[in-house]
Steps between C-alpha positions, in 0.01 A plus 500: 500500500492681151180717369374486166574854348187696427623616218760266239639495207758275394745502259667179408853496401435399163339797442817748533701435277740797481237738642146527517246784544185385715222768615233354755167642630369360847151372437227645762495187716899531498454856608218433766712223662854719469293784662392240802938364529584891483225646727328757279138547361550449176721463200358676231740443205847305522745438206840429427749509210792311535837473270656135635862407422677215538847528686767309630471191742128450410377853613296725329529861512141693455371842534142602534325795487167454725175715471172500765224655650435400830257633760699575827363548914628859604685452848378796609155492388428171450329598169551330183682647204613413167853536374722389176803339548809464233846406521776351308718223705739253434557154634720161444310188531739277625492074533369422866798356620704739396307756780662616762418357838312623773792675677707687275814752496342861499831608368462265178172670353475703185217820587589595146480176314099279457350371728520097513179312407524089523384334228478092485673453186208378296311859466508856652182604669491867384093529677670470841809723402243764425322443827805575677629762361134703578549397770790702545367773332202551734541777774482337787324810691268613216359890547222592286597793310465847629498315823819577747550535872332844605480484854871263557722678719738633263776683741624346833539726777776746552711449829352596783122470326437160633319617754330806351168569600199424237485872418681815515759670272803374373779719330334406159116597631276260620638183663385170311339258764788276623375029496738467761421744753247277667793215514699777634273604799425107639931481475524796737191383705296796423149345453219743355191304615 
């Protein structure tokens, strides 16, 4: 079962020729739907400028430089905040058959080369490269700036302070409470009721 991309643009063939510049702008349907597929509030702004050329065995070499402002859920917070995205990327649009399967040789890919796009050798949808490639771009555990992990336990416990009582002094002054005393006490089978 396919989708119908929320955002598409596509470029026939004919168009090409021996290169072609193309810059799209999502619409703010596009963007409310593409915010829905990528789970965020909102898509303020979304462009893309693309510089598509033609290669050998019917593959198209493009690179894109992407721009957006998209409103973000803080994992720690759970508030919303804005942020702008931009990156430059490159990618191959390659004909559909010529994909690799499903199983493939880990061995056999290129982390420096593009990235492999299908295309079905009547147009390129560049709408639905750009979708995927923010996508990518989005941090997949977004903070909220000026927002960090205050009270995370930050050093594990030296040998022999699994055990340590809640207070007290250590070498280094006061001892920092330890999370796994409790686990610690039920092991040894002394309860504090």
């Amino acid at each position: 079962m396919s989708h119908s991309p929320e955002f598409s643009r596509r470029i026939p063939f004919n168009r090409l020729g021996s290169g072609l510049g193309e810059t799209i702008e999502a619409s703010p349907a596009e963007r409310a739907a593409l915010a829905a597929r990528l789970g965020l509030p909102e898509i303020e702004a979304l462009t893309c400028r693309f510089r598509l050329t033609p290669a050998d065995n019917r593959s198209v070499l493009a690179e894109g430089h992407l721009a957006a402002k998209v409103t973000q859920t803080c994992v720690i917070t759970s508030e919303p905040f804005k942020d702008v995205l931009a990156e430059t990327f490159f990618l191959r649009f390659i004909p559909l058959e010529d994909m690799p399967e499903d199983e493939f040789d880990i061995d056999s890919i290129d982390l420096d080369g593009p990235d492999d796009v299908p295309h079905d050798g009547k147009a390129l949808d560049i709408g639905e490269a750009t979708a995927e490639q923010l996508a990518l771009m989005l941090d997949p555990y977004p903070r909220k700036p000026g927002v960090g992990l205050e009270n995370a336990v930050d050093v594990a416990p030296a040998e022999g302070e699994e055990g340590a009582e809640l207070s007290g002094e250590g070498p280094d002054g006061p001892r920092r409470p330890n999370p796994f005393s409790a686990l610690s006490a039920l092991k040894s089978g002394d309860r504090k009721e």
